[in-house]
mmCIF file of the N, C-alpha and C atoms, coordinates in Angstrom:
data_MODEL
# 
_entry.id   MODEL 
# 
loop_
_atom_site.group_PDB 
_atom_site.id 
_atom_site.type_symbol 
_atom_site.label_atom_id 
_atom_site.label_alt_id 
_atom_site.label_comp_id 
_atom_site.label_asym_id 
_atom_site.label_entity_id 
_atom_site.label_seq_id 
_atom_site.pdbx_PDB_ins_code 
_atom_site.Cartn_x 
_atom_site.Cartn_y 
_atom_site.Cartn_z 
_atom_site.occupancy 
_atom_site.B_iso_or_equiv 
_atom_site.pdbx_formal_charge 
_atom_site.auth_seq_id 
_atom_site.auth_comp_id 
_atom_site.auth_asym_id 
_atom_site.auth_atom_id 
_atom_site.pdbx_PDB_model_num 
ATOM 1   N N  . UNK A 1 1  ? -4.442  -6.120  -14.950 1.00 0.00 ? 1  UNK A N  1 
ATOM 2   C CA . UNK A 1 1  ? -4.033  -6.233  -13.553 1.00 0.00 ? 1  UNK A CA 1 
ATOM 3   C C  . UNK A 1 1  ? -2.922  -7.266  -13.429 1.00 0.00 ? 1  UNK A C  1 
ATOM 4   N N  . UNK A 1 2  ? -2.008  -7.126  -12.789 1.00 0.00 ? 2  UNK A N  1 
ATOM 5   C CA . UNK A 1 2  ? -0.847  -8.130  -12.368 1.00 0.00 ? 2  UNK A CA 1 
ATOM 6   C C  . UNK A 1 2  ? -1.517  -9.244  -11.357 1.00 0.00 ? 2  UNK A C  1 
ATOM 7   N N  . UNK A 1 3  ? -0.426  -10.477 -11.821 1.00 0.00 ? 3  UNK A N  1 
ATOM 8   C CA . UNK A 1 3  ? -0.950  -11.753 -11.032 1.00 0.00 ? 3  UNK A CA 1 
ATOM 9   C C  . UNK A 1 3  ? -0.029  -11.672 -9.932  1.00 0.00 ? 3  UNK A C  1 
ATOM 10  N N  . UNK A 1 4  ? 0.814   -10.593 -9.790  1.00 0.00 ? 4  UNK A N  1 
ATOM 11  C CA . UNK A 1 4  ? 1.929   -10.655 -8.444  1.00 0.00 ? 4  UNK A CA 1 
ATOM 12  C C  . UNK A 1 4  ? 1.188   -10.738 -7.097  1.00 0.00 ? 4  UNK A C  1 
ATOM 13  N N  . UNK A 1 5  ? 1.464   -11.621 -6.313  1.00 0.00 ? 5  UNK A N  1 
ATOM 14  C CA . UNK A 1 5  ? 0.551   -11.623 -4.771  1.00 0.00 ? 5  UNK A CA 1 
ATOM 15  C C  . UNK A 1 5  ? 0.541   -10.087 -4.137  1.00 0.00 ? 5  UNK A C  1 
ATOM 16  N N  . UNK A 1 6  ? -0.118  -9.339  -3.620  1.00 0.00 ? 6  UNK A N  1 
ATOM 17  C CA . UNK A 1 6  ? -0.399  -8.368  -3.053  1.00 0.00 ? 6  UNK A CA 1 
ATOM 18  C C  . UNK A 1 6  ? 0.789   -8.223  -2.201  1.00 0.00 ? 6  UNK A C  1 
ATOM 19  N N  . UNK A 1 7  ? 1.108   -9.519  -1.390  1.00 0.00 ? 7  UNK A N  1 
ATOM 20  C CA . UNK A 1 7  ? 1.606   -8.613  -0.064  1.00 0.00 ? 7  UNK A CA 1 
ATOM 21  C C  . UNK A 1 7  ? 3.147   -8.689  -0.560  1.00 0.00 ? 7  UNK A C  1 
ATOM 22  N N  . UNK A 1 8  ? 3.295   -9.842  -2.072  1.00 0.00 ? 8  UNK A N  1 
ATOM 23  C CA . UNK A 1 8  ? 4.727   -9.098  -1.885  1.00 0.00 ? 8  UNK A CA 1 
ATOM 24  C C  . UNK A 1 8  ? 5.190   -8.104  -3.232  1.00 0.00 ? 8  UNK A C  1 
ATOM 25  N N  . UNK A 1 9  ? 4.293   -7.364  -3.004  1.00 0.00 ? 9  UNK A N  1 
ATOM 26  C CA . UNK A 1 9  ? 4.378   -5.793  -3.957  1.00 0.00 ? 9  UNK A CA 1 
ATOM 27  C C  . UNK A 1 9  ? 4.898   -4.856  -2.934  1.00 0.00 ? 9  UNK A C  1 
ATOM 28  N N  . UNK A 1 10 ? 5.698   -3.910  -3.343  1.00 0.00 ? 10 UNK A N  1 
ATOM 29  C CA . UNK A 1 10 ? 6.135   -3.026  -2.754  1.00 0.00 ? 10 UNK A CA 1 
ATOM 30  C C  . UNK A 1 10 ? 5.194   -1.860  -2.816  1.00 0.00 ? 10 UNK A C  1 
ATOM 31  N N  . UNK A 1 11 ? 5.014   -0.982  -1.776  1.00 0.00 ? 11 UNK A N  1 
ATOM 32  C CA . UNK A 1 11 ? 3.681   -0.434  -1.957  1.00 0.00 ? 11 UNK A CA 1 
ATOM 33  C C  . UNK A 1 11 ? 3.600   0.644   -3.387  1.00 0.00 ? 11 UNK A C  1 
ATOM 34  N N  . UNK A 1 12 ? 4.816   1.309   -4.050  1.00 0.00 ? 12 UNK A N  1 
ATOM 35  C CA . UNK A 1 12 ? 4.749   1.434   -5.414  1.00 0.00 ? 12 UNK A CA 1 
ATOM 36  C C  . UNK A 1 12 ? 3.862   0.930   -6.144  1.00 0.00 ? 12 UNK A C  1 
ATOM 37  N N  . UNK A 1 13 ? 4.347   -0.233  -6.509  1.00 0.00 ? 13 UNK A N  1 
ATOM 38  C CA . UNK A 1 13 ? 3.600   -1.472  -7.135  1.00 0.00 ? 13 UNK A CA 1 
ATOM 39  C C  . UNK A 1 13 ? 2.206   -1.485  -6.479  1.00 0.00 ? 13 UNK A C  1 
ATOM 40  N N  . UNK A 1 14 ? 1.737   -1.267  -5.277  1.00 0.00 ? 14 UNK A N  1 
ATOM 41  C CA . UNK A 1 14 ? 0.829   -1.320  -5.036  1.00 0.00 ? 14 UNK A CA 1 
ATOM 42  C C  . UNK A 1 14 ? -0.530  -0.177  -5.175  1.00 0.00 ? 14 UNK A C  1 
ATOM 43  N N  . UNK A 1 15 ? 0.014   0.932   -5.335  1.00 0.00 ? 15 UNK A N  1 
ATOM 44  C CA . UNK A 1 15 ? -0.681  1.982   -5.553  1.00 0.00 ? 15 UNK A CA 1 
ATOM 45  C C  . UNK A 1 15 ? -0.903  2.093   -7.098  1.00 0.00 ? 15 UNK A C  1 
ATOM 46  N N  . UNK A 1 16 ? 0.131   1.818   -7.952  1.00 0.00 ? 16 UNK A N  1 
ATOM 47  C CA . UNK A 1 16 ? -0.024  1.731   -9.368  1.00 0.00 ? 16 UNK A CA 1 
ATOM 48  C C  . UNK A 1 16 ? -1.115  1.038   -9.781  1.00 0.00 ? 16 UNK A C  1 
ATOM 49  N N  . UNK A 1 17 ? -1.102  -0.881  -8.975  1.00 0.00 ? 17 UNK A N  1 
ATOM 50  C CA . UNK A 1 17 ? -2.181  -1.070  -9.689  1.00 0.00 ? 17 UNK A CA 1 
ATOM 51  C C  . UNK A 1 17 ? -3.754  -1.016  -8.947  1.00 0.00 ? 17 UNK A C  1 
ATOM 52  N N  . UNK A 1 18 ? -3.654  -0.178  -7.443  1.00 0.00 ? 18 UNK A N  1 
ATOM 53  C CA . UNK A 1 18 ? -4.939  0.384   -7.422  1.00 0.00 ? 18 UNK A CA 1 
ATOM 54  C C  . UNK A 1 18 ? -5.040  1.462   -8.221  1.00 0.00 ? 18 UNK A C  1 
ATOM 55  N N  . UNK A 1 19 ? -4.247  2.358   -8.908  1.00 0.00 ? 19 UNK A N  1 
ATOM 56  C CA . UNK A 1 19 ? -4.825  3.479   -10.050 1.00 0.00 ? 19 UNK A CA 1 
ATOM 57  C C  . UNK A 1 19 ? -5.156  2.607   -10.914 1.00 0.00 ? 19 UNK A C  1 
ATOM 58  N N  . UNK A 1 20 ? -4.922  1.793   -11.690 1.00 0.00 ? 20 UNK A N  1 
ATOM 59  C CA . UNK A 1 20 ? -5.837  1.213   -12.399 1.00 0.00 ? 20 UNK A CA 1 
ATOM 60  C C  . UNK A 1 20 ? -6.804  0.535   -12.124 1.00 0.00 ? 20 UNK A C  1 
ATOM 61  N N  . UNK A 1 21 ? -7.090  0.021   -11.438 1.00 0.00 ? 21 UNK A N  1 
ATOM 62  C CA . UNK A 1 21 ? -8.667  -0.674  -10.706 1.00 0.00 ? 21 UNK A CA 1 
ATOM 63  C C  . UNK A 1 21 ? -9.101  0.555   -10.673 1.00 0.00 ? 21 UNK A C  1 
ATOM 64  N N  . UNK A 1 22 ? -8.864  1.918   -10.073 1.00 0.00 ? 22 UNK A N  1 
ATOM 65  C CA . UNK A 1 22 ? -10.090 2.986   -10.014 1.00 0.00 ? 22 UNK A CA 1 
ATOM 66  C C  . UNK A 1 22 ? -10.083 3.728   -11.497 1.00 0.00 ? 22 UNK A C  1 
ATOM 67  N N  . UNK A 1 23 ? -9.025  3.460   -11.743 1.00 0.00 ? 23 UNK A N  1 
ATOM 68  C CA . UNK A 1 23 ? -9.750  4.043   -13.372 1.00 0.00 ? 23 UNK A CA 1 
ATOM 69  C C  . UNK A 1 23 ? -10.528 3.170   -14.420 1.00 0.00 ? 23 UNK A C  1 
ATOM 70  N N  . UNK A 1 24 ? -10.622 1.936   -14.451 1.00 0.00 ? 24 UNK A N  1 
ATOM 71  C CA . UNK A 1 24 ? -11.607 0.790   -14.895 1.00 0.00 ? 24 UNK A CA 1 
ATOM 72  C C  . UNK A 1 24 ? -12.983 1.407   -14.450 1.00 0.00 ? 24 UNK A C  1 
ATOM 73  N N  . UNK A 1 25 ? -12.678 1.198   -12.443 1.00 0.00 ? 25 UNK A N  1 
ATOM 74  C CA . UNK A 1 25 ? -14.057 1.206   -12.485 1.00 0.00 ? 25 UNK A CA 1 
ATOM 75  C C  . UNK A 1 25 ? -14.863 2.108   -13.050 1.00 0.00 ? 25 UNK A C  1 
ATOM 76  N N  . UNK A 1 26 ? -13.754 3.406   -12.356 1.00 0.00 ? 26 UNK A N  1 
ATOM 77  C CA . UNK A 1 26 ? -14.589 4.403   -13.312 1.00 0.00 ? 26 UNK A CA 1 
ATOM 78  C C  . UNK A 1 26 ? -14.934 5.029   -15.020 1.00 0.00 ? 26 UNK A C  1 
ATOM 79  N N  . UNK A 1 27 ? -14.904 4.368   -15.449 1.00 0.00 ? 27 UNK A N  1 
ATOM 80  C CA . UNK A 1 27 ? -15.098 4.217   -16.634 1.00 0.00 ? 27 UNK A CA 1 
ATOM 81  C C  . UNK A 1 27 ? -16.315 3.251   -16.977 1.00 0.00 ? 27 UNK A C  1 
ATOM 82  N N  . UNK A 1 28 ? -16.753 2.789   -16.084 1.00 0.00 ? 28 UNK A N  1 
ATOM 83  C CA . UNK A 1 28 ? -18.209 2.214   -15.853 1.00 0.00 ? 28 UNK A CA 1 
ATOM 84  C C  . UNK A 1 28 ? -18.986 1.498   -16.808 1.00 0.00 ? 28 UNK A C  1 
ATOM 85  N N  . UNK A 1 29 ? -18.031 0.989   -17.809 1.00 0.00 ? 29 UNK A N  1 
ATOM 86  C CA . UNK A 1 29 ? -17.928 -0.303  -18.764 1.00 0.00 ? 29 UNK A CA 1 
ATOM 87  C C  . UNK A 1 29 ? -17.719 -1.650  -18.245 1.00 0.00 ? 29 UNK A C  1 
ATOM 88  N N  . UNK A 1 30 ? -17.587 -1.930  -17.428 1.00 0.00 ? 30 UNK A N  1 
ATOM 89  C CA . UNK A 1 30 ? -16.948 -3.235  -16.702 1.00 0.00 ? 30 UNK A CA 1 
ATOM 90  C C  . UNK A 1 30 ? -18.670 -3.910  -16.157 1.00 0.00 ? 30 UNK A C  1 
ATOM 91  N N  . UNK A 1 31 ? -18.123 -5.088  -16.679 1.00 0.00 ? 31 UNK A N  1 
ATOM 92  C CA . UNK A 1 31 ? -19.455 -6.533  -16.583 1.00 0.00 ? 31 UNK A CA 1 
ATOM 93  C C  . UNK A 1 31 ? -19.698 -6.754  -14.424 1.00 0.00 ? 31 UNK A C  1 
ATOM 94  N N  . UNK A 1 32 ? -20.357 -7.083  -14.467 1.00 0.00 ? 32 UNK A N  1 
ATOM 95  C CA . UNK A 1 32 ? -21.071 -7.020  -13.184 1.00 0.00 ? 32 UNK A CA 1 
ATOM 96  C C  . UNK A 1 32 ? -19.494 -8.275  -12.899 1.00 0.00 ? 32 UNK A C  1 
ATOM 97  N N  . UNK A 1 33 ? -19.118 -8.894  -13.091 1.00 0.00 ? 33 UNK A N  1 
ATOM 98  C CA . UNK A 1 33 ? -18.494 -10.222 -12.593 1.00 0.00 ? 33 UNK A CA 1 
ATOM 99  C C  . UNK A 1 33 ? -17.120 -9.736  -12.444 1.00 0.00 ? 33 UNK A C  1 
ATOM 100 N N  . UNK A 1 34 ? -16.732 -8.737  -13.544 1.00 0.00 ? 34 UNK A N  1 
ATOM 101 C CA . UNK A 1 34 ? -15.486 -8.114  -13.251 1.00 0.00 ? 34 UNK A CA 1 
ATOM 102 C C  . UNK A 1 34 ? -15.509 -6.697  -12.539 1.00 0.00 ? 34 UNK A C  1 
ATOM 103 N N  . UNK A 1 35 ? -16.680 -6.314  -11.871 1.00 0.00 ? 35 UNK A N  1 
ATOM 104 C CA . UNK A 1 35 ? -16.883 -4.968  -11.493 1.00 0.00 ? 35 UNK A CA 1 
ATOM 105 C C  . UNK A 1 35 ? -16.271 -5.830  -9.664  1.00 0.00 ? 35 UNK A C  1 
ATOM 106 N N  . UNK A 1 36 ? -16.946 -7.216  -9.593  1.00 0.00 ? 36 UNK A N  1 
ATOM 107 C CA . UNK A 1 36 ? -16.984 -7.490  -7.975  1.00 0.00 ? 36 UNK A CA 1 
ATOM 108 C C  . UNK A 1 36 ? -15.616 -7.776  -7.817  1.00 0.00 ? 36 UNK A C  1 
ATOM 109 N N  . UNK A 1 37 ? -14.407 -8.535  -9.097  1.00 0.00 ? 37 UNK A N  1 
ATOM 110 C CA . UNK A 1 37 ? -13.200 -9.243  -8.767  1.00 0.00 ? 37 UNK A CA 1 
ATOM 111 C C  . UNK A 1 37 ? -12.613 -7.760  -8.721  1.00 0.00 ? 37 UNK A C  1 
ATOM 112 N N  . UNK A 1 38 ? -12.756 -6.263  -9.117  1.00 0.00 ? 38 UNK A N  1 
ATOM 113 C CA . UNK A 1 38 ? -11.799 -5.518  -9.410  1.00 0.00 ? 38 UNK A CA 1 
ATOM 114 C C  . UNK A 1 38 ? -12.022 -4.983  -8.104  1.00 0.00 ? 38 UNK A C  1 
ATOM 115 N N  . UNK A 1 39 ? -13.475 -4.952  -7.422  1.00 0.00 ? 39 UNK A N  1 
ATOM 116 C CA . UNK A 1 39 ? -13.122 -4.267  -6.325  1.00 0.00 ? 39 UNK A CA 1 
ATOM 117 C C  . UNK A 1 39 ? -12.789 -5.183  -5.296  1.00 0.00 ? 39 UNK A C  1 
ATOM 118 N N  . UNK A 1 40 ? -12.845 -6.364  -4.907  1.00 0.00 ? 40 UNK A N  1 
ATOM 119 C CA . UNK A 1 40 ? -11.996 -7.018  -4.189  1.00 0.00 ? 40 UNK A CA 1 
ATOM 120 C C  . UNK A 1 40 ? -11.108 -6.627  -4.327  1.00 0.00 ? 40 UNK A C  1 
ATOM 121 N N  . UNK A 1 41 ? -9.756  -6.692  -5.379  1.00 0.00 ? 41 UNK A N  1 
ATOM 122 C CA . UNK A 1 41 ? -8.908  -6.625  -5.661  1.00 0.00 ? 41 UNK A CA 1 
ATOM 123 C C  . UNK A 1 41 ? -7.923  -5.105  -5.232  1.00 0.00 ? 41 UNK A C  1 
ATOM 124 N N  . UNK A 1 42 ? -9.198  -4.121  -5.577  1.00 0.00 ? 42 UNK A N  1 
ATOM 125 C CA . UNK A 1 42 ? -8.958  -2.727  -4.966  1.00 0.00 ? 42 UNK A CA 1 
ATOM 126 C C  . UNK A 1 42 ? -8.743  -2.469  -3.711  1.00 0.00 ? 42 UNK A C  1 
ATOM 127 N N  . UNK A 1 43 ? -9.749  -3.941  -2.773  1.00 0.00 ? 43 UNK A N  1 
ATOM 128 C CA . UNK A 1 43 ? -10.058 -3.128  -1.022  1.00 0.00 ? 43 UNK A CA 1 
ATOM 129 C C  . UNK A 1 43 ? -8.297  -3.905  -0.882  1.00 0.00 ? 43 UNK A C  1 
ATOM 130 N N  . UNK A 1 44 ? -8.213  -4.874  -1.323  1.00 0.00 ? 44 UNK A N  1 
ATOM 131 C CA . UNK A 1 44 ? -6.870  -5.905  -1.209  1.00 0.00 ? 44 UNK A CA 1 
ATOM 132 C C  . UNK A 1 44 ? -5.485  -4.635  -0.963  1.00 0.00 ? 44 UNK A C  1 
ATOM 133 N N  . UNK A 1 45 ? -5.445  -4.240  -2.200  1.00 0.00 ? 45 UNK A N  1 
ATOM 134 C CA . UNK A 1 45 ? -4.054  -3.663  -3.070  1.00 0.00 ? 45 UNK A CA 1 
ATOM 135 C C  . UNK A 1 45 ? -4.520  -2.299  -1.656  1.00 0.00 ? 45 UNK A C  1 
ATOM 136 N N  . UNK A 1 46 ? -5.513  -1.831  -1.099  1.00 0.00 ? 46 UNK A N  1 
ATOM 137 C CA . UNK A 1 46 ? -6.066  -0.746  -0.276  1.00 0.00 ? 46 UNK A CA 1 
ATOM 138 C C  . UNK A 1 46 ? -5.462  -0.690  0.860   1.00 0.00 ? 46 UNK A C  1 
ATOM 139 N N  . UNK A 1 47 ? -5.607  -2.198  1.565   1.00 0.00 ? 47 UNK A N  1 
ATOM 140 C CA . UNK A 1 47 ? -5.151  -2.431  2.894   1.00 0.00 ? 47 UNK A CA 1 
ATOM 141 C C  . UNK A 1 47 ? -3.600  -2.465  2.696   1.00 0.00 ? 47 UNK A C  1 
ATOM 142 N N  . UNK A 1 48 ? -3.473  -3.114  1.765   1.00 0.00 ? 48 UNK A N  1 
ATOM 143 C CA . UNK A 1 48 ? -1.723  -3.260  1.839   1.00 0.00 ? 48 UNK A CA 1 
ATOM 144 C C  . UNK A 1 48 ? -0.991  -1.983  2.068   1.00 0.00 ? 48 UNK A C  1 
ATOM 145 N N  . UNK A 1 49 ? -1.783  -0.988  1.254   1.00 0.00 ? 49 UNK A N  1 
ATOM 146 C CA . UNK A 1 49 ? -1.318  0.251   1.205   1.00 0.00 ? 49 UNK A CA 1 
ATOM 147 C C  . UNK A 1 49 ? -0.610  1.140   2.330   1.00 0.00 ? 49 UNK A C  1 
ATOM 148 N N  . UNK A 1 50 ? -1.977  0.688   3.352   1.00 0.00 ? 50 UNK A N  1 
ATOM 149 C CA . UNK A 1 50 ? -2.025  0.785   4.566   1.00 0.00 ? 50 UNK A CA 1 
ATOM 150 C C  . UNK A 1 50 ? -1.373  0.565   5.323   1.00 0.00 ? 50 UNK A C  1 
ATOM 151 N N  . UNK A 1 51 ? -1.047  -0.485  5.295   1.00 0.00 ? 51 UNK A N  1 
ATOM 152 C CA . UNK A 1 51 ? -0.153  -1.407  6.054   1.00 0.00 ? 51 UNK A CA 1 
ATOM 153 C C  . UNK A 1 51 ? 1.479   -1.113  5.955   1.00 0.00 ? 51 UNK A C  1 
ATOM 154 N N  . UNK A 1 52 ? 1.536   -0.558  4.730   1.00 0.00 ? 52 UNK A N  1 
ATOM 155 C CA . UNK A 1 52 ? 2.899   -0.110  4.132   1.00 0.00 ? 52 UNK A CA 1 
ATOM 156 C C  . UNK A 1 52 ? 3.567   1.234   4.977   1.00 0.00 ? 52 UNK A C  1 
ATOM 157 N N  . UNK A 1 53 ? 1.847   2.469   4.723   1.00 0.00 ? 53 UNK A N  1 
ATOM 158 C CA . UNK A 1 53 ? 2.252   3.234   5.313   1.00 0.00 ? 53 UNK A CA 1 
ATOM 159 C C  . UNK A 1 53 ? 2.428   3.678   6.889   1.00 0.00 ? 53 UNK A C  1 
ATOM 160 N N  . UNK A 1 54 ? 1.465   2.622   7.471   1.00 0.00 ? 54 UNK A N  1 
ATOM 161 C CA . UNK A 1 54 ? 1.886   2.516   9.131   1.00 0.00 ? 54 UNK A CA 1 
ATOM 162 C C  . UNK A 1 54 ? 3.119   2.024   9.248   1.00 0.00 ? 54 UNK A C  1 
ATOM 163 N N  . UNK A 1 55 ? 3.592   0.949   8.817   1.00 0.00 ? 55 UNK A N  1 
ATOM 164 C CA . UNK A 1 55 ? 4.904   0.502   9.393   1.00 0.00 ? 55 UNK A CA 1 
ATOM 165 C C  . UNK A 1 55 ? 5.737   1.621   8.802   1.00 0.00 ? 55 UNK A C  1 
ATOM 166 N N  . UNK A 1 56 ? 5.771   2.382   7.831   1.00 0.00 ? 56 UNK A N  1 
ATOM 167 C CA . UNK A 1 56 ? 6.887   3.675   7.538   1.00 0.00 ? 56 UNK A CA 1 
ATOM 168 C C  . UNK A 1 56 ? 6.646   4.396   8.706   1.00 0.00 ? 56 UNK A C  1 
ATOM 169 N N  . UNK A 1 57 ? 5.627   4.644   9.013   1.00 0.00 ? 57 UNK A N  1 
ATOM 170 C CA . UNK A 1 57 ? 5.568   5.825   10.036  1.00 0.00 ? 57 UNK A CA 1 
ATOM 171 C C  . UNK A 1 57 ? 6.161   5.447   11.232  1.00 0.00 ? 57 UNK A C  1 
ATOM 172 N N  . UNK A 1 58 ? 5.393   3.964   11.317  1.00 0.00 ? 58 UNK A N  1 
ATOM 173 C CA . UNK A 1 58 ? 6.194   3.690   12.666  1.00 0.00 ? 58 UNK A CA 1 
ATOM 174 C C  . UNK A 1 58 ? 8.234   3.428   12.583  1.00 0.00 ? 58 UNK A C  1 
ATOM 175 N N  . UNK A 1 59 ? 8.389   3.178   11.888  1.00 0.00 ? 59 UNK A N  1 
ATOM 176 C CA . UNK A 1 59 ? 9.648   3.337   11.645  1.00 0.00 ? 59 UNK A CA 1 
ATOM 177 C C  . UNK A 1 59 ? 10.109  4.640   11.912  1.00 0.00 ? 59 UNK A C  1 
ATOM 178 N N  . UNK A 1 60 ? 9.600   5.595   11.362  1.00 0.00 ? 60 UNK A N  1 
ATOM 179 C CA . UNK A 1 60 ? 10.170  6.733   11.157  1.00 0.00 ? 60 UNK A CA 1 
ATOM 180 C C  . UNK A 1 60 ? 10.216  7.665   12.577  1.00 0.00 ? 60 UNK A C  1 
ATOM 181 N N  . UNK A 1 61 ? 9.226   7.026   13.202  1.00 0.00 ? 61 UNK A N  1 
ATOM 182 C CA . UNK A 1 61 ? 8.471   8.075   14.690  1.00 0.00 ? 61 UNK A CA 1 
ATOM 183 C C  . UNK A 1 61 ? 9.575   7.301   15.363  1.00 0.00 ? 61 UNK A C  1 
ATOM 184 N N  . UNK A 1 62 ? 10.342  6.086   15.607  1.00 0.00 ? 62 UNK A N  1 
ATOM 185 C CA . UNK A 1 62 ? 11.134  5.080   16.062  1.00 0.00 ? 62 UNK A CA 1 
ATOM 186 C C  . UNK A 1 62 ? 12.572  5.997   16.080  1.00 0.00 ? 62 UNK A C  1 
ATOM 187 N N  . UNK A 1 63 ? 12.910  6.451   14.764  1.00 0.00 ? 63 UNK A N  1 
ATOM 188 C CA . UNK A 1 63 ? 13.870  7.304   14.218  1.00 0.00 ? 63 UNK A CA 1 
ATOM 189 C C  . UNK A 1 63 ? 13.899  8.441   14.655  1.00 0.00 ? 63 UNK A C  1 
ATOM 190 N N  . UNK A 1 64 ? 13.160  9.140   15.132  1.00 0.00 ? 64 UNK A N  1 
ATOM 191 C CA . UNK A 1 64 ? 12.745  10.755  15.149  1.00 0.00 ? 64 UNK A CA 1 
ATOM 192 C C  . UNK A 1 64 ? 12.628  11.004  16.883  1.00 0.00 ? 64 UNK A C  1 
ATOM 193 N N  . UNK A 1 65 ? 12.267  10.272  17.549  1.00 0.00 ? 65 UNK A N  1 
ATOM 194 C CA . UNK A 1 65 ? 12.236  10.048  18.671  1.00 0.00 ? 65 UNK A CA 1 
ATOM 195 C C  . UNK A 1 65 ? 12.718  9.450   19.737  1.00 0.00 ? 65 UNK A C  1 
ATOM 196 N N  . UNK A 1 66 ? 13.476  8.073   18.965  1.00 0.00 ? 66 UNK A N  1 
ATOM 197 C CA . UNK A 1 66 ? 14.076  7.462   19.931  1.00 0.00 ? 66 UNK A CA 1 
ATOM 198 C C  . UNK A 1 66 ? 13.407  6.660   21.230  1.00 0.00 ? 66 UNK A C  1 
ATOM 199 N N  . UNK A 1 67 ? 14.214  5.261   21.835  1.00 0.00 ? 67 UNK A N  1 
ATOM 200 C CA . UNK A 1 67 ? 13.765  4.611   22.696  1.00 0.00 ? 67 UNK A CA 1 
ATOM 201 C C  . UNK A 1 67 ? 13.009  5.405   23.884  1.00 0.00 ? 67 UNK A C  1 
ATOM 202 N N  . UNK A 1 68 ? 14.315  6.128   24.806  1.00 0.00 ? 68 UNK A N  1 
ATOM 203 C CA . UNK A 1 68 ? 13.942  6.908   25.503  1.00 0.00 ? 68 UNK A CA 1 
ATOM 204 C C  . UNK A 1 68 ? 13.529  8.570   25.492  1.00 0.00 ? 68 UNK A C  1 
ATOM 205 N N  . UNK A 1 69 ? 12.568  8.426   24.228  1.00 0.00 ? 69 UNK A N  1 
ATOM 206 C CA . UNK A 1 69 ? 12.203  9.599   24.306  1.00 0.00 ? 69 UNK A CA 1 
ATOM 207 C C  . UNK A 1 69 ? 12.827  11.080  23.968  1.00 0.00 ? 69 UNK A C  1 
ATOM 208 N N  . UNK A 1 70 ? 13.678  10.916  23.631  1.00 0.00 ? 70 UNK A N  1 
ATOM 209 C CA . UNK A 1 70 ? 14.596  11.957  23.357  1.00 0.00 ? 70 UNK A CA 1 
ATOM 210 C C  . UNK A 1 70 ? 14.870  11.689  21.553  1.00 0.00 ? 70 UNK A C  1 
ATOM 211 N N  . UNK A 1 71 ? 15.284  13.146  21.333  1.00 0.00 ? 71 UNK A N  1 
ATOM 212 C CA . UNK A 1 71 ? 15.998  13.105  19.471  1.00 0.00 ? 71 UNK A CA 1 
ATOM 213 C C  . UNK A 1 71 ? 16.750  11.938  19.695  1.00 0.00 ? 71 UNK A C  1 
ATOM 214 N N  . UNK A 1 72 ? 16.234  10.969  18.462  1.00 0.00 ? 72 UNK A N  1 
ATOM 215 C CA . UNK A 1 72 ? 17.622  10.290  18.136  1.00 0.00 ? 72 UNK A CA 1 
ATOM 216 C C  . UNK A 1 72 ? 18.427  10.192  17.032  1.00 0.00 ? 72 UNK A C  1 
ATOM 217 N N  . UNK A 1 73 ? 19.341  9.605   16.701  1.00 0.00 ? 73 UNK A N  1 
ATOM 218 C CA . UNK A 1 73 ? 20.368  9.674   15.527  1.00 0.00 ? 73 UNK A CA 1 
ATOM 219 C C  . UNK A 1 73 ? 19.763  8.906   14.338  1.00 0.00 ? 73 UNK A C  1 
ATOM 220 N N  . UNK A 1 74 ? 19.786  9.276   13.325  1.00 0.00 ? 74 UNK A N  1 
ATOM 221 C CA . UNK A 1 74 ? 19.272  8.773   12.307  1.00 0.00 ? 74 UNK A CA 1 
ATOM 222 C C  . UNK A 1 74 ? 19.412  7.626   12.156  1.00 0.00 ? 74 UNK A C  1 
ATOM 223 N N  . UNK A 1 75 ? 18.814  6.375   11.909  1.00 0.00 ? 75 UNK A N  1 
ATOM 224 C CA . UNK A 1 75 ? 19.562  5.171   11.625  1.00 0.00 ? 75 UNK A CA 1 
ATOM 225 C C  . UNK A 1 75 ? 19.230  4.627   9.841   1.00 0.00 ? 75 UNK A C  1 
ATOM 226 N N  . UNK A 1 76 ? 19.851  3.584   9.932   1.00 0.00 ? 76 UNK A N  1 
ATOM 227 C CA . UNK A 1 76 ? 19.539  3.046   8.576   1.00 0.00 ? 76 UNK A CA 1 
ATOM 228 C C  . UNK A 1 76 ? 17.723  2.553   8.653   1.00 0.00 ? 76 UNK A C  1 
ATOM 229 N N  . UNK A 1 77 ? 16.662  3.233   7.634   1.00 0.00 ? 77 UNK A N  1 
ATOM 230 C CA . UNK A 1 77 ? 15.659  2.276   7.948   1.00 0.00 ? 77 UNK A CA 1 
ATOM 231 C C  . UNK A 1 77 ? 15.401  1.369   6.223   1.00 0.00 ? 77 UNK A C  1 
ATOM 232 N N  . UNK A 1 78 ? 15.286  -0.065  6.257   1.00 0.00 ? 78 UNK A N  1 
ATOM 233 C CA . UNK A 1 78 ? 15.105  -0.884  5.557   1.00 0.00 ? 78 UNK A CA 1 
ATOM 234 C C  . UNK A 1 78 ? 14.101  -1.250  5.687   1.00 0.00 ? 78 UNK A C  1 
ATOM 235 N N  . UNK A 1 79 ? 13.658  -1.193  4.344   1.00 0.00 ? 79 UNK A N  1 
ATOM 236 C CA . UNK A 1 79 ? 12.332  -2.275  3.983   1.00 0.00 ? 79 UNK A CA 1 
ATOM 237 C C  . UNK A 1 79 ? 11.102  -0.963  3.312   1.00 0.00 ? 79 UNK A C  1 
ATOM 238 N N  . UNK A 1 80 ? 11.119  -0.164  3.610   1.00 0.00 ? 80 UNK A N  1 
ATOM 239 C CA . UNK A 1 80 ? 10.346  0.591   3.330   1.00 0.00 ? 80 UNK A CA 1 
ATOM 240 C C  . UNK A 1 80 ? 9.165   0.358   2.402   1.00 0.00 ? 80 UNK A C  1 
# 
């Protein structure tokens, strides 16, 4: 598992290393002490995920719709 802080992984990075936390766990070799840090670590890398993909959406619904409600023009969106 990477020591990079969660929130500043890009959610890439972030889904990669929840596939590995769920493939550990499941593999159902893992010691009771590293079974509790991996799934912390999983709900962690989980929410971020989350978090990644609401603000895309909301970006994107921002883009697609516009202030007043109407189509709007594509803009640049950053940060994704």
């Amino acid at each position: 598992m990477s020591e990079v802080k969660i929130s500043e992984m890009s959610f890439e990075q972030a889904m990669s290393e929840l596939d590995q936390v769920v493939r550990k766990l499941e593999q159902g070799d893992v010691a009771l002490e590293d079974l509790v840090k991996f799934s912390e670590r999983g709900a962690e890398l989980k929410k971020h995920c989350e978090e990644k993909l609401k603000s895309a959406m909301e970006k994107i619904e921002k883009i697609s719709i516009g202030v007043n409600g109407e189509a709007a023009s594509v803009q640049k969106v950053e940060n994704l």
